[in-house]
mmCIF file of the N, C-alpha and C atoms, coordinates in Angstrom:
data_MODEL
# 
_entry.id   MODEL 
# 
loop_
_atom_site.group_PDB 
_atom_site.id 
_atom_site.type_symbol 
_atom_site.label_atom_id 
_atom_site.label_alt_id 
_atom_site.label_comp_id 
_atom_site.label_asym_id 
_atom_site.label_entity_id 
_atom_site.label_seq_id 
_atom_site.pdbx_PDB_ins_code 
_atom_site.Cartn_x 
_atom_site.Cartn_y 
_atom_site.Cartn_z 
_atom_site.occupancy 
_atom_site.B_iso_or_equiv 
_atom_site.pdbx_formal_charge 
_atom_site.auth_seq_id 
_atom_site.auth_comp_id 
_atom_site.auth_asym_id 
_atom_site.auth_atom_id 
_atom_site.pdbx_PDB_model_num 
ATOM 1   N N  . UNK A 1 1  ? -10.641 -34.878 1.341  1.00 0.00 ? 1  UNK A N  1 
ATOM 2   C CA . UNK A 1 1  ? -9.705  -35.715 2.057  1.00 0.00 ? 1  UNK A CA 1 
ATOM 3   C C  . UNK A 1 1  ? -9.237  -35.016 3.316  1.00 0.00 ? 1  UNK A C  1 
ATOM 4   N N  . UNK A 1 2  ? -9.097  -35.506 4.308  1.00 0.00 ? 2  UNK A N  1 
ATOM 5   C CA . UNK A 1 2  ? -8.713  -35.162 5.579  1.00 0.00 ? 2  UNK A CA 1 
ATOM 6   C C  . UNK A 1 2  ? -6.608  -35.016 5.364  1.00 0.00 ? 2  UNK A C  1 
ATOM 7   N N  . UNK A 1 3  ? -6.133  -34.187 6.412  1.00 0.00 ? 3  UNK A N  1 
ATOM 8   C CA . UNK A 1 3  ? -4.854  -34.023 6.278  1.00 0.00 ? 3  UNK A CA 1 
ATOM 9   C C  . UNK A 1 3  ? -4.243  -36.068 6.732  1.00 0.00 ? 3  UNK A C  1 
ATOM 10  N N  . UNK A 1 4  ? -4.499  -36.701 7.393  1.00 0.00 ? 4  UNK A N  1 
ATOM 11  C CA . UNK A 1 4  ? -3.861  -37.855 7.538  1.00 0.00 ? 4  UNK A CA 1 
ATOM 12  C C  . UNK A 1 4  ? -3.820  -38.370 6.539  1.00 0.00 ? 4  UNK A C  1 
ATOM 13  N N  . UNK A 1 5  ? -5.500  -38.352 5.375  1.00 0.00 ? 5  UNK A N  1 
ATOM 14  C CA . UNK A 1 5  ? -5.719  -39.369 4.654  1.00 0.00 ? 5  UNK A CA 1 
ATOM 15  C C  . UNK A 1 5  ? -4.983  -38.809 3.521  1.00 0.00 ? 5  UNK A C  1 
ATOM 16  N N  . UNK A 1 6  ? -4.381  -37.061 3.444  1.00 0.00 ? 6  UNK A N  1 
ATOM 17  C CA . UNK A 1 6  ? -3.802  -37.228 2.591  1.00 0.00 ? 6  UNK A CA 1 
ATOM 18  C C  . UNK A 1 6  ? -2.268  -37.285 2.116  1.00 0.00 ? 6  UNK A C  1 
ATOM 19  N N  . UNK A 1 7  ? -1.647  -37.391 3.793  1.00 0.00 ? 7  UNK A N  1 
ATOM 20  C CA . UNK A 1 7  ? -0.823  -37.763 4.268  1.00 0.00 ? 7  UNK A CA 1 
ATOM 21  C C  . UNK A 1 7  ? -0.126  -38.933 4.051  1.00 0.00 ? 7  UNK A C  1 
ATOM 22  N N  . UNK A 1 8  ? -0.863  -39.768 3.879  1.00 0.00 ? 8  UNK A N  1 
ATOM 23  C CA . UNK A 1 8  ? -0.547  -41.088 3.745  1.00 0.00 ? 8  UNK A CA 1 
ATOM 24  C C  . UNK A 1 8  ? -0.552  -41.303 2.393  1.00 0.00 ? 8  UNK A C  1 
ATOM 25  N N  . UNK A 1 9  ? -1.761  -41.103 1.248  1.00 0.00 ? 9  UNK A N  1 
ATOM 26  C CA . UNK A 1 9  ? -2.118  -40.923 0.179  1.00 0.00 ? 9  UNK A CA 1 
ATOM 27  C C  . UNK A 1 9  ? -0.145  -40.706 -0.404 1.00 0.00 ? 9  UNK A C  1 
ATOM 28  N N  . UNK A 1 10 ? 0.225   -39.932 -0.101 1.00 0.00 ? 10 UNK A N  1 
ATOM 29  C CA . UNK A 1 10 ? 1.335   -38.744 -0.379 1.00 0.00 ? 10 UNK A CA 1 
ATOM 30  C C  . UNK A 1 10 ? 2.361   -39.809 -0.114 1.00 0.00 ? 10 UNK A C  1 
ATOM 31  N N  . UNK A 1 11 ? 2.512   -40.430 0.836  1.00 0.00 ? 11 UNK A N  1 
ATOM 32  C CA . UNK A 1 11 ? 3.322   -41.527 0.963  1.00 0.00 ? 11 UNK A CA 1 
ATOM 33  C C  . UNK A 1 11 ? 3.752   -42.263 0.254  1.00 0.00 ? 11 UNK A C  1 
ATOM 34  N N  . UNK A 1 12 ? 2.499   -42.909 -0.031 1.00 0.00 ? 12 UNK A N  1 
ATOM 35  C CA . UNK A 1 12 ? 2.374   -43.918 -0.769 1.00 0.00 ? 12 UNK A CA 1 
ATOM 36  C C  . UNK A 1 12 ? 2.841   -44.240 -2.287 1.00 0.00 ? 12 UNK A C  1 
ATOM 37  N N  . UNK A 1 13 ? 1.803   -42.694 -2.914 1.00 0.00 ? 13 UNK A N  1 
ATOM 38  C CA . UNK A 1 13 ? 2.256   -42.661 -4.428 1.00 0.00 ? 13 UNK A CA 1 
ATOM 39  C C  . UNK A 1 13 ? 2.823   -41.169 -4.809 1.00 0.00 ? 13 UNK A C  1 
ATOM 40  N N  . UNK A 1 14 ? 3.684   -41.481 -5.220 1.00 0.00 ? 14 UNK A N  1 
ATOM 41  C CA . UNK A 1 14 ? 4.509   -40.255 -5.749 1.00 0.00 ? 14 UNK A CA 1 
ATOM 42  C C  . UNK A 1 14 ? 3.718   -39.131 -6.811 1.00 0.00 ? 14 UNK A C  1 
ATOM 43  N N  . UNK A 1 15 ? 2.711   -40.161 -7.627 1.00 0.00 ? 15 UNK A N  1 
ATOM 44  C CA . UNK A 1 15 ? 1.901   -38.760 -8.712 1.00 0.00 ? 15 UNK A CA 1 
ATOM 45  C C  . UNK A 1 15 ? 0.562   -38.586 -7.488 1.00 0.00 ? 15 UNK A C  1 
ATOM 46  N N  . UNK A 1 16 ? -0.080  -39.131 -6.394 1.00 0.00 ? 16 UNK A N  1 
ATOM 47  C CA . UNK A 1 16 ? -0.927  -38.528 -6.245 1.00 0.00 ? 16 UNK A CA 1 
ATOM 48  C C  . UNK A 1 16 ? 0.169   -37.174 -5.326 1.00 0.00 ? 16 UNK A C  1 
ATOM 49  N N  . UNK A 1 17 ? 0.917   -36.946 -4.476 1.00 0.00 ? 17 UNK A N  1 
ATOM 50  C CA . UNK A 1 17 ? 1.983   -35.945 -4.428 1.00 0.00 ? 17 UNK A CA 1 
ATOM 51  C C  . UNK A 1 17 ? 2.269   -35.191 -4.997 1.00 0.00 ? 17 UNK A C  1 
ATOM 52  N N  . UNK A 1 18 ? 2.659   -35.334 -6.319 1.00 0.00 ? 18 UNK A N  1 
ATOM 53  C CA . UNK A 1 18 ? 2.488   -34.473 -7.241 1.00 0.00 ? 18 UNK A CA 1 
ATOM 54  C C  . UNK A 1 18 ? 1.528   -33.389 -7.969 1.00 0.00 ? 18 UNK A C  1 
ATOM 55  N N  . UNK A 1 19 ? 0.754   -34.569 -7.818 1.00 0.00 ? 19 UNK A N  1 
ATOM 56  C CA . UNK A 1 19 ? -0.866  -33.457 -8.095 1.00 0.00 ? 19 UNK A CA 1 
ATOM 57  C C  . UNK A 1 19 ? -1.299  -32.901 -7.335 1.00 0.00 ? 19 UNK A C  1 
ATOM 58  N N  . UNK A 1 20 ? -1.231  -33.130 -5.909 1.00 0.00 ? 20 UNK A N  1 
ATOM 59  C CA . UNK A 1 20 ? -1.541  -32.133 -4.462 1.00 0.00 ? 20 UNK A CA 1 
ATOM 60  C C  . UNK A 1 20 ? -0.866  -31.255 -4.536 1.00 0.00 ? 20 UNK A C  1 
ATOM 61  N N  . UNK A 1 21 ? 0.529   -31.106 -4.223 1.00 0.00 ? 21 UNK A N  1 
ATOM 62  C CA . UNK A 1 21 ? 1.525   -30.166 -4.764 1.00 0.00 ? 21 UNK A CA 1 
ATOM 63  C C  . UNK A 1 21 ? 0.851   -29.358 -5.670 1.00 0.00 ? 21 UNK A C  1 
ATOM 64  N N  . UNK A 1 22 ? 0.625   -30.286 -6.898 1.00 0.00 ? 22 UNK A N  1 
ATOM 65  C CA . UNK A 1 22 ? 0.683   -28.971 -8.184 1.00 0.00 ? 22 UNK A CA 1 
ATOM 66  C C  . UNK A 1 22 ? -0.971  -28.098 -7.711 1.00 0.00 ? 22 UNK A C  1 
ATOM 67  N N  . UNK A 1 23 ? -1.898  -28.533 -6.970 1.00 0.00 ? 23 UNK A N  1 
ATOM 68  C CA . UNK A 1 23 ? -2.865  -28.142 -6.592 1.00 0.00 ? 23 UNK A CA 1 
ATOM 69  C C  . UNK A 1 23 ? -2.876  -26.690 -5.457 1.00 0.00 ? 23 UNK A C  1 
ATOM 70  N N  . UNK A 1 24 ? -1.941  -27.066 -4.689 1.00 0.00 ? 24 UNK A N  1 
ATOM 71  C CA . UNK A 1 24 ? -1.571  -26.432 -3.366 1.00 0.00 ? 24 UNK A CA 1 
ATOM 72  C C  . UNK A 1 24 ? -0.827  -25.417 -3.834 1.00 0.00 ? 24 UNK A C  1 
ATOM 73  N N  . UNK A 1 25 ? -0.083  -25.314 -5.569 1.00 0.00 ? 25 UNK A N  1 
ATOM 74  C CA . UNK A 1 25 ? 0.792   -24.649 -5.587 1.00 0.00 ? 25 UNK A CA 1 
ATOM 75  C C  . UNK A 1 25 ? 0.156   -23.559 -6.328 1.00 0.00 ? 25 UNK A C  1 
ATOM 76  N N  . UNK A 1 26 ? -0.983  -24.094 -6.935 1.00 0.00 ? 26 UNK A N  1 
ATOM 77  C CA . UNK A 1 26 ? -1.922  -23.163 -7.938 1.00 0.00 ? 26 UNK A CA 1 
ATOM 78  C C  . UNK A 1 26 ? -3.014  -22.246 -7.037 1.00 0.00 ? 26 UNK A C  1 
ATOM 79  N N  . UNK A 1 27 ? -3.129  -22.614 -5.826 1.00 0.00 ? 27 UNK A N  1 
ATOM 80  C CA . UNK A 1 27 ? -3.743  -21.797 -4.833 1.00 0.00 ? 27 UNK A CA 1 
ATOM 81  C C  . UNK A 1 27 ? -2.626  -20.893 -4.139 1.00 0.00 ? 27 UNK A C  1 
ATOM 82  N N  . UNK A 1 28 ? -1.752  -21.360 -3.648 1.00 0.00 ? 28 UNK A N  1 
ATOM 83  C CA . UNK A 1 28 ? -1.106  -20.305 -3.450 1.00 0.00 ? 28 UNK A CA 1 
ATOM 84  C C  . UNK A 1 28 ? -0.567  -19.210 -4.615 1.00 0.00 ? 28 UNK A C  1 
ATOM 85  N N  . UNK A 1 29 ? -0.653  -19.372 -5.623 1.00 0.00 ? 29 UNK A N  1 
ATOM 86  C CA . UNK A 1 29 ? -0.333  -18.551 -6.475 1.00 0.00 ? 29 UNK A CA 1 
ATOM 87  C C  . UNK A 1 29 ? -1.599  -17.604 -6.627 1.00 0.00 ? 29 UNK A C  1 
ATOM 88  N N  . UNK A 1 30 ? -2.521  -18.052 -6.899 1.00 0.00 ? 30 UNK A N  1 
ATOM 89  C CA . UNK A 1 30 ? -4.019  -17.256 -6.855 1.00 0.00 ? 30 UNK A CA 1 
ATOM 90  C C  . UNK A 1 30 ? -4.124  -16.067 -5.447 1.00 0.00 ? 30 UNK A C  1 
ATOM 91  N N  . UNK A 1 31 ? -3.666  -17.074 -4.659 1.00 0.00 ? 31 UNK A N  1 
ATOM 92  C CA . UNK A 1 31 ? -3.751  -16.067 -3.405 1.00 0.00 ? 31 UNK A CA 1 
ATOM 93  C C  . UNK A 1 31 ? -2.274  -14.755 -3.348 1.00 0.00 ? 31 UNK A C  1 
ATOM 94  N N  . UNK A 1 32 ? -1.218  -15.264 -3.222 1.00 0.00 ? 32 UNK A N  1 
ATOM 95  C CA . UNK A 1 32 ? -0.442  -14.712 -4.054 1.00 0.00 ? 32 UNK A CA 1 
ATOM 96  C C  . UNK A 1 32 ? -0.742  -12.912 -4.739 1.00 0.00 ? 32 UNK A C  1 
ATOM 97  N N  . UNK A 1 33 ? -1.420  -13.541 -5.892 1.00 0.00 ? 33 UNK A N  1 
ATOM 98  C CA . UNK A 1 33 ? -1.558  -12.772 -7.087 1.00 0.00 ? 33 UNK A CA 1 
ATOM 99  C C  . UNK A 1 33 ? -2.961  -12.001 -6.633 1.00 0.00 ? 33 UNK A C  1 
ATOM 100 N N  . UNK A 1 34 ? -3.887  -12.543 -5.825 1.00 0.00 ? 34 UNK A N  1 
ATOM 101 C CA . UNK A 1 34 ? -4.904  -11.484 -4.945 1.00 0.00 ? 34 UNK A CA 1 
ATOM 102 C C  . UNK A 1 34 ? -4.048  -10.083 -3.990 1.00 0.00 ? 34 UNK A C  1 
ATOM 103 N N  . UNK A 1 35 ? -3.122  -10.899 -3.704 1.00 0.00 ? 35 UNK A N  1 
ATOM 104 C CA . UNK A 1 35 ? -2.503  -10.151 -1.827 1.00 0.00 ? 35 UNK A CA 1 
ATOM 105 C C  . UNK A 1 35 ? -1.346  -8.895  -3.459 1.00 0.00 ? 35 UNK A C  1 
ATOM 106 N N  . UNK A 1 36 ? -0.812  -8.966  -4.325 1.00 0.00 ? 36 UNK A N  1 
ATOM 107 C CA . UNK A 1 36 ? -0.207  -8.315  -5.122 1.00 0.00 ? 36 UNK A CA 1 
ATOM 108 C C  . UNK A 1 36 ? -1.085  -7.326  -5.869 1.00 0.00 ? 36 UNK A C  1 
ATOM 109 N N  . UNK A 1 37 ? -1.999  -7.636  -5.687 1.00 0.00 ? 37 UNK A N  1 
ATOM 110 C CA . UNK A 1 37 ? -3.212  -6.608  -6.207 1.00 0.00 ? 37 UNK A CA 1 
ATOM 111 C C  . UNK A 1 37 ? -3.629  -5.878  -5.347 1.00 0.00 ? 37 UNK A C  1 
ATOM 112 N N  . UNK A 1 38 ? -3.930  -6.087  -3.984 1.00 0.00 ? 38 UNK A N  1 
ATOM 113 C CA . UNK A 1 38 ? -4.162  -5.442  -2.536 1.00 0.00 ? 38 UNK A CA 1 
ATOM 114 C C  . UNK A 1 38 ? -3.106  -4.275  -2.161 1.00 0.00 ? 38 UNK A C  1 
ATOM 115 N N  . UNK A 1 39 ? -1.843  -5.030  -2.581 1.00 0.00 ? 39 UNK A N  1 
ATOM 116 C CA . UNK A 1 39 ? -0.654  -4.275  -2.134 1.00 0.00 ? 39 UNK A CA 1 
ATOM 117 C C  . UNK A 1 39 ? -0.592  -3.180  -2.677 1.00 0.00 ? 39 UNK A C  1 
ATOM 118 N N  . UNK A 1 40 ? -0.267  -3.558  -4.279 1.00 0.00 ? 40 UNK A N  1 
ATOM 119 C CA . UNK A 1 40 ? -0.307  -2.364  -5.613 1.00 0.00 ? 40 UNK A CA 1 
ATOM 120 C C  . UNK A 1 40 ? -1.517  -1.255  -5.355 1.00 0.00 ? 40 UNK A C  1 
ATOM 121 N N  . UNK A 1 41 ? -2.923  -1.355  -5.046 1.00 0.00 ? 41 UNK A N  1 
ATOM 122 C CA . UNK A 1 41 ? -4.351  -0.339  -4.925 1.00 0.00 ? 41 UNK A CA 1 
ATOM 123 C C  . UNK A 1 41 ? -3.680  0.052   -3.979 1.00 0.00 ? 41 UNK A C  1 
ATOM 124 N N  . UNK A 1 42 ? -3.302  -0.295  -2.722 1.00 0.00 ? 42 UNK A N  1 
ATOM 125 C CA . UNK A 1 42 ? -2.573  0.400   -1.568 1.00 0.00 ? 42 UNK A CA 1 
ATOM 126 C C  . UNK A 1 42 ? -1.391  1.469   -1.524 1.00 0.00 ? 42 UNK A C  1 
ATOM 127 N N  . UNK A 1 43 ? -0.283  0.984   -2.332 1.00 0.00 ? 43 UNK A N  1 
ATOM 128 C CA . UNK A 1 43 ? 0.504   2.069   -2.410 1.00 0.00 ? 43 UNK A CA 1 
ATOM 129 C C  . UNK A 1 43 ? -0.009  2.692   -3.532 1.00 0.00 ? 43 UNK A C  1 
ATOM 130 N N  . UNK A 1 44 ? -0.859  2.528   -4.789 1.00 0.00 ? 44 UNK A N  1 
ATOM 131 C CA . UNK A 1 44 ? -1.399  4.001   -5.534 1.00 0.00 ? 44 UNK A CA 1 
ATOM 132 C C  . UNK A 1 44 ? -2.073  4.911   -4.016 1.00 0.00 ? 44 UNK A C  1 
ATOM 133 N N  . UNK A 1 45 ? -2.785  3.747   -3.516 1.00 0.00 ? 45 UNK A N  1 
ATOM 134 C CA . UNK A 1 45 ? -3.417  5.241   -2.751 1.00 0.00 ? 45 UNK A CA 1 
ATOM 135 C C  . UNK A 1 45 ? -2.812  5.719   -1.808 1.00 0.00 ? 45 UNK A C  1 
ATOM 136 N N  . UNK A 1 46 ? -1.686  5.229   -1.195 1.00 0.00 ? 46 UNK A N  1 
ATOM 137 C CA . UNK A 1 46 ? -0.701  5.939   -0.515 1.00 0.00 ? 46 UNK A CA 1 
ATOM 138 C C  . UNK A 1 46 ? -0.044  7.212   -1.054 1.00 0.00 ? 46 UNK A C  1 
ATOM 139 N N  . UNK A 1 47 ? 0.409   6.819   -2.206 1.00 0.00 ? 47 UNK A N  1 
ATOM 140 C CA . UNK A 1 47 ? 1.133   7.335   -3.158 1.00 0.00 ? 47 UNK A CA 1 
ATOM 141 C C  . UNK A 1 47 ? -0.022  8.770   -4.136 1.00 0.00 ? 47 UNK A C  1 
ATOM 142 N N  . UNK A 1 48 ? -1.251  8.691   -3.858 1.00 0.00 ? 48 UNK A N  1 
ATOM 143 C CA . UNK A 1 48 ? -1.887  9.718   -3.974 1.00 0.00 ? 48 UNK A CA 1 
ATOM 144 C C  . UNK A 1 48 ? -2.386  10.732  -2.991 1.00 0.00 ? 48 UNK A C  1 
ATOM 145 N N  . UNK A 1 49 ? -2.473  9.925   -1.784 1.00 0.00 ? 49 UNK A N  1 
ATOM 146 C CA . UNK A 1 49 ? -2.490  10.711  -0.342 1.00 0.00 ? 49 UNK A CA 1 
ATOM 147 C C  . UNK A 1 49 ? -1.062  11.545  0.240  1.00 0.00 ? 49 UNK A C  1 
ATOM 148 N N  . UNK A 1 50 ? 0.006   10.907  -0.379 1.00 0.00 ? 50 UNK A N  1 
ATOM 149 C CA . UNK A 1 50 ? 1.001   11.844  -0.392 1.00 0.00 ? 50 UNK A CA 1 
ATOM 150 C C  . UNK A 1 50 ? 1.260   13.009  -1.071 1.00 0.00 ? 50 UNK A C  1 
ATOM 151 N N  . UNK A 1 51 ? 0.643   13.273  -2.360 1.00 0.00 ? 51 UNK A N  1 
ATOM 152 C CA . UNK A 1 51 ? 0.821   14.076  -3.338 1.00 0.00 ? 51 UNK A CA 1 
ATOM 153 C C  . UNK A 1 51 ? -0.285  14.772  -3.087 1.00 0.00 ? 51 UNK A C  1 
ATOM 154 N N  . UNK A 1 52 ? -1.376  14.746  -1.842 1.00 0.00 ? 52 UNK A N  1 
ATOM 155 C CA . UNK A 1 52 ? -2.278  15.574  -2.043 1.00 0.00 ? 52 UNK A CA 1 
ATOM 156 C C  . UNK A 1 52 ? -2.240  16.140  -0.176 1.00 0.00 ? 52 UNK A C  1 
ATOM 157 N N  . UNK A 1 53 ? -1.439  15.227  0.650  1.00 0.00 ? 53 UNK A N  1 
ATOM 158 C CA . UNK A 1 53 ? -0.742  16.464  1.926  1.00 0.00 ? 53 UNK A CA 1 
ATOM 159 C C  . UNK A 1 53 ? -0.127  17.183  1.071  1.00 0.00 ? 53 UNK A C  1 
ATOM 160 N N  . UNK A 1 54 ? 1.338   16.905  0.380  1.00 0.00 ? 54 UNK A N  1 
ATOM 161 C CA . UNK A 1 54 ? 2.303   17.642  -0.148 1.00 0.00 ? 54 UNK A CA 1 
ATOM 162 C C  . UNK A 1 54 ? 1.837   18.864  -0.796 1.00 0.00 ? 54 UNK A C  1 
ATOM 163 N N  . UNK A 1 55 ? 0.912   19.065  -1.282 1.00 0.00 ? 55 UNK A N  1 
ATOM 164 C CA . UNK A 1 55 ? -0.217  20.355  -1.920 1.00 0.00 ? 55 UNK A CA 1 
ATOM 165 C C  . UNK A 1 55 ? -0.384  21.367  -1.205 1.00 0.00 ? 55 UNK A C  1 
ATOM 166 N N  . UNK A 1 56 ? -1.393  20.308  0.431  1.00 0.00 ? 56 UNK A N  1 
ATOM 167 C CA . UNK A 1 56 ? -1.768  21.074  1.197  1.00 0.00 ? 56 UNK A CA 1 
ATOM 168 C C  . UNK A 1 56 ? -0.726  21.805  2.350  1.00 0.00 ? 56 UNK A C  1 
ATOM 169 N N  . UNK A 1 57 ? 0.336   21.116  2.298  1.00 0.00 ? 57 UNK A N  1 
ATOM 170 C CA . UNK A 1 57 ? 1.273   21.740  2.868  1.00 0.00 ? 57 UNK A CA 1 
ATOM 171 C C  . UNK A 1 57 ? 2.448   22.963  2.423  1.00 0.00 ? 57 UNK A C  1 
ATOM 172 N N  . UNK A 1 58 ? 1.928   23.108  0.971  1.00 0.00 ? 58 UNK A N  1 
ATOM 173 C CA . UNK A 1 58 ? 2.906   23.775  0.052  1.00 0.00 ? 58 UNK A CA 1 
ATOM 174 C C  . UNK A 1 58 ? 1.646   24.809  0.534  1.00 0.00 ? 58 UNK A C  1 
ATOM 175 N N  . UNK A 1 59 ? 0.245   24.749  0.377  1.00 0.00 ? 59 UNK A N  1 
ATOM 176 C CA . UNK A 1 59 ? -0.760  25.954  0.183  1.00 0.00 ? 59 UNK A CA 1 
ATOM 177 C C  . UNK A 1 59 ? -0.432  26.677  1.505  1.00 0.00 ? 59 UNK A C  1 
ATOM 178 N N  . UNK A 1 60 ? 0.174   25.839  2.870  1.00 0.00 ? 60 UNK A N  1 
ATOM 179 C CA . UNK A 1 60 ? -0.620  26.312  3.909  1.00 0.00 ? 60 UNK A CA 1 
ATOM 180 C C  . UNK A 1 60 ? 1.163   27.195  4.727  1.00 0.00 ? 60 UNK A C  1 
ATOM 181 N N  . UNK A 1 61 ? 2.218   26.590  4.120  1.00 0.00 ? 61 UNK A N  1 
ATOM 182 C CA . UNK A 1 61 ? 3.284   27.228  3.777  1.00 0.00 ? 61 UNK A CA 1 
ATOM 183 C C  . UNK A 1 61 ? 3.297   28.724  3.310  1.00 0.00 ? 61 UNK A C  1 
ATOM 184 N N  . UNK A 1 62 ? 2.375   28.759  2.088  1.00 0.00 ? 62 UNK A N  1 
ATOM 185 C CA . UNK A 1 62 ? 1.875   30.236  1.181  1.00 0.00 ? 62 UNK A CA 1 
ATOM 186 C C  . UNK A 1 62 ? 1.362   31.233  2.100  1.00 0.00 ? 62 UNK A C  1 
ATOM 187 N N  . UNK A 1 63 ? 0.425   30.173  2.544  1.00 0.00 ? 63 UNK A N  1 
ATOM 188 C CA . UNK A 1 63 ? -0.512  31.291  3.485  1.00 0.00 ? 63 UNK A CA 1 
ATOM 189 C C  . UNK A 1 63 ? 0.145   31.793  4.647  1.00 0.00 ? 63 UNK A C  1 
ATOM 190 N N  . UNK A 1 64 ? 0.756   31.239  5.160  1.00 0.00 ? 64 UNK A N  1 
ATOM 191 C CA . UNK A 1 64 ? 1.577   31.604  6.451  1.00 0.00 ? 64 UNK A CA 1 
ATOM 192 C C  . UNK A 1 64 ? 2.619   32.760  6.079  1.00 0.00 ? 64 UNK A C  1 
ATOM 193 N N  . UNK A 1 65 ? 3.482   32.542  5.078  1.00 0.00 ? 65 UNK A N  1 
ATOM 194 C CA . UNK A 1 65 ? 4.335   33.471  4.563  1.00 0.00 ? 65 UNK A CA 1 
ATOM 195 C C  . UNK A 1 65 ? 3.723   34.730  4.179  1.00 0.00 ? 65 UNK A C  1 
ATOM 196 N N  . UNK A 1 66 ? 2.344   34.582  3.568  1.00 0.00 ? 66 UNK A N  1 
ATOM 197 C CA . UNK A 1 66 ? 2.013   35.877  2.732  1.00 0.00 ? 66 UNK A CA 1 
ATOM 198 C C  . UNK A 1 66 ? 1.224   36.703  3.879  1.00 0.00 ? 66 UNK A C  1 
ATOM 199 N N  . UNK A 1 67 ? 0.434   35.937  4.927  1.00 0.00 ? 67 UNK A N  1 
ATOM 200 C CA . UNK A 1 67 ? 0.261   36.684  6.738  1.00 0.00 ? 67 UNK A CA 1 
ATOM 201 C C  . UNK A 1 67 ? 1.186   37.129  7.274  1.00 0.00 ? 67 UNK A C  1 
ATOM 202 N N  . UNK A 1 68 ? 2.501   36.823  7.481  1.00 0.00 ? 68 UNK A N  1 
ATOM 203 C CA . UNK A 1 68 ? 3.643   36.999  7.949  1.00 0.00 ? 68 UNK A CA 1 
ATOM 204 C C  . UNK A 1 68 ? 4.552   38.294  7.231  1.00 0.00 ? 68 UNK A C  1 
ATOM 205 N N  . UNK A 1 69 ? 4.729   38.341  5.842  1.00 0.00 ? 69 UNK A N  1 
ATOM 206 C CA . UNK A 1 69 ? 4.593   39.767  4.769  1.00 0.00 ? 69 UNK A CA 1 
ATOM 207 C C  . UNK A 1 69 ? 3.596   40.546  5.243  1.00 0.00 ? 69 UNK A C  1 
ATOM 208 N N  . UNK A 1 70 ? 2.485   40.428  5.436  1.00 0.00 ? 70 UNK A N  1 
ATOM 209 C CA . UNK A 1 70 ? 1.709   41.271  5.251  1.00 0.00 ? 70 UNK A CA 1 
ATOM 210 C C  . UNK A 1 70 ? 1.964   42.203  6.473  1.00 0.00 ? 70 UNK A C  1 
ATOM 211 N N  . UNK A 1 71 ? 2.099   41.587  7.608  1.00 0.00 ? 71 UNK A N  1 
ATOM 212 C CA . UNK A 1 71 ? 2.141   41.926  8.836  1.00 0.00 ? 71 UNK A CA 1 
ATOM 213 C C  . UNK A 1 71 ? 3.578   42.603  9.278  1.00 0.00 ? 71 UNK A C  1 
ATOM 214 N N  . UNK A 1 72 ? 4.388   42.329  8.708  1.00 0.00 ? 72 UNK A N  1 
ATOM 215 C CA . UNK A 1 72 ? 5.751   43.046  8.565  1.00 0.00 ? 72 UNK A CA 1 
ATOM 216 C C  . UNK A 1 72 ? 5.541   44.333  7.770  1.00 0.00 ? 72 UNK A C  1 
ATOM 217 N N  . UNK A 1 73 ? 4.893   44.415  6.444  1.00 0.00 ? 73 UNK A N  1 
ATOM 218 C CA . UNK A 1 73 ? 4.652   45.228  5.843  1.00 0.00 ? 73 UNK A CA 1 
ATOM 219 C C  . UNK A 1 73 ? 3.679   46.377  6.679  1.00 0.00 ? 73 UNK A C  1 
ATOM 220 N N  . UNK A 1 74 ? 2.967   46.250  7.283  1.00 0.00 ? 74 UNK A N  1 
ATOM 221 C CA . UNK A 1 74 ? 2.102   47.340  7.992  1.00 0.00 ? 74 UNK A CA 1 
ATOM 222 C C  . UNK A 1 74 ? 2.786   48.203  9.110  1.00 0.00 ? 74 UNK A C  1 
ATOM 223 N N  . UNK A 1 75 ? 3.573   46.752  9.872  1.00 0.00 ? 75 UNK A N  1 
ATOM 224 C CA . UNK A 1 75 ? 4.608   47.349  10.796 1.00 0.00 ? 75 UNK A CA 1 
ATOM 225 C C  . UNK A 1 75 ? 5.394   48.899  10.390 1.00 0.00 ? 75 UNK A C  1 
ATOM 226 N N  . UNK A 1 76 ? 6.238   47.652  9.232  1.00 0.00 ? 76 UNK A N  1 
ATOM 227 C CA . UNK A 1 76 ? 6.929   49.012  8.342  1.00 0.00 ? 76 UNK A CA 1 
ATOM 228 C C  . UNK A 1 76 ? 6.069   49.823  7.716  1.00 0.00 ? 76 UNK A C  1 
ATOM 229 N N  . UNK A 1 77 ? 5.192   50.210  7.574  1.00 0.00 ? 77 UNK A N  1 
ATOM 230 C CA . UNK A 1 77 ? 4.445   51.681  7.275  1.00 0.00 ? 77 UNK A CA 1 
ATOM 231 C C  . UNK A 1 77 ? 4.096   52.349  8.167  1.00 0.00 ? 77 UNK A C  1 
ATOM 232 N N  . UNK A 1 78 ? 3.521   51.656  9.170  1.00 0.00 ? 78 UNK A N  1 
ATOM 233 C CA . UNK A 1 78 ? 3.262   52.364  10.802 1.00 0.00 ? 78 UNK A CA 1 
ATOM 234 C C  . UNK A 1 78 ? 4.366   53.119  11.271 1.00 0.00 ? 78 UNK A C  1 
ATOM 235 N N  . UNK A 1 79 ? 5.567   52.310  11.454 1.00 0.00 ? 79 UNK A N  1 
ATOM 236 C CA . UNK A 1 79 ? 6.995   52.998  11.777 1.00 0.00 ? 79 UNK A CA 1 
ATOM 237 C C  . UNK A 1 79 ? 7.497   54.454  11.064 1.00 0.00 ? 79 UNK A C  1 
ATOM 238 N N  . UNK A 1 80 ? 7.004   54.516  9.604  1.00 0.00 ? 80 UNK A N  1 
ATOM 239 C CA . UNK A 1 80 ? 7.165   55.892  9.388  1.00 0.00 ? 80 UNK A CA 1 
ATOM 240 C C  . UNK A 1 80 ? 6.258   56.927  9.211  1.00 0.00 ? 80 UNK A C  1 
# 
């Protein structure tokens, strides 16, 4: 059916309205319930890409500190 013809259709009788509706309403729910599934895979993998900078930034934290010791430490042995 074309949007006029079902335009009018809709006019006319109240259950064919109803059943378009209940049609229109069962697709948007499908679609809906697709785009809620999209969302959810998205923030897991957000939500795992965070927890795996947060790692690399804790490792690279380590490393900097334990270069930074080390290099203080030689200082101070050189000095005496």
């Amino acid at each position: 059916m074309s949007t006029a013809q079902t335009t009018e259709l809709e006019k006319t009788s109240l259950e064919a309205h109803v059943d378009l509706c209940a049609l229109r309403y069962g697709q948007l729910d499908q679609r809906l319930t697709s785009i809620e599934g999209k969302v959810n895979t998205l923030q897991e993998t957000i939500e795992k890409s965070h927890l795996s900078m947060t790692k690399i930034l804790i490792g690279t934290a380590g490393t900097v500190l334990t270069g930074v010791l080390s290099v203080l430490i030689v200082i101070l042995q050189k000095a005496h």
